[in-house]
C-alpha positions, 0 to 999 in steps of 0.5 A: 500500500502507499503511503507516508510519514508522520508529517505528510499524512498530517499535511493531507488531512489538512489539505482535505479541509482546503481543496480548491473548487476543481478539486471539490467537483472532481471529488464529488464524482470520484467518491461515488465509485464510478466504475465500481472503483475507489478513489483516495482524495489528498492521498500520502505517498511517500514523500508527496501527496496526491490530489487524487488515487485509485489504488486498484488501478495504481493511477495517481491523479493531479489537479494542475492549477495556474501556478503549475508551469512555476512546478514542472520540475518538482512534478517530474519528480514526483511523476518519477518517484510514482512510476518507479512505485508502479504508478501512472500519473494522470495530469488534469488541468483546472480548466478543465475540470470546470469546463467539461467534467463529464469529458474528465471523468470518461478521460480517468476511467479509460486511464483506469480500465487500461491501467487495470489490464493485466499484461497478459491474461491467464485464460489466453494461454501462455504468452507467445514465446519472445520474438515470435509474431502473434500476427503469423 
């Protein structure tokens, strides 16, 4: 499971209680489990929190603002520590958020049914051998 210290599971409870609107509307959806999925709101990872988590489908989901551009590199860090956690970070503009939520929430869950595929499945047999084409 992921998670963090002491101190940065206390800054996430406190940044529960501040969300931003985006944040706040995003959460509304997500938290009635679309897809039969669970999200994580203001979730401790390590040394970082995420704005949103499905754990199931290991997808970190961050709300970017209009100070973003000023935390690229802070957020490729952060992107880079998840992905070596094996978890995908899926970056959402605040814009967006506001202007079309239905179009975000189809964006996540195709994000989360295609993290959620195994690389192969078991019912299909064994994987073919390396470097021999499926196509034939």
């Amino acid at each position: 499971m992921l998670s963090g210290p002491g101190a940065t599971i206390g800054k996430a409870r406190q940044l529960r209680r501040k969300m931003s609107l985006p944040e706040v509307i995003l959460w509304n959806e997500l938290r009635r489990r679309p897809a039969g999925l669970k999200f994580r709101r203001q979730h401790p990872a390590g040394p970082y929190i995420l704005d949103f988590a499905c754990l199931t489908t290991r997808l970190a989901i961050e709300i970017d603002g209009s100070g973003h551009d000023l935390r690229s590199h802070h957020d490729e860090a952060r992107d880079e520590w998840l992905a070596n956690q094996g978890f995908l970070t899926m970056r959402i503009a605040a814009n967006d958020v506001l202007r079309d939520l239905d179009a975000v929430m189809r964006g996540i869950l195709a994000r989360c049914q295609t993290a959620a595929q195994p690389l192969h499945q078991p019912a299909a047999g064994p994987p073919p051998p390396a470097g021999e084409d499926l196509a034939g």
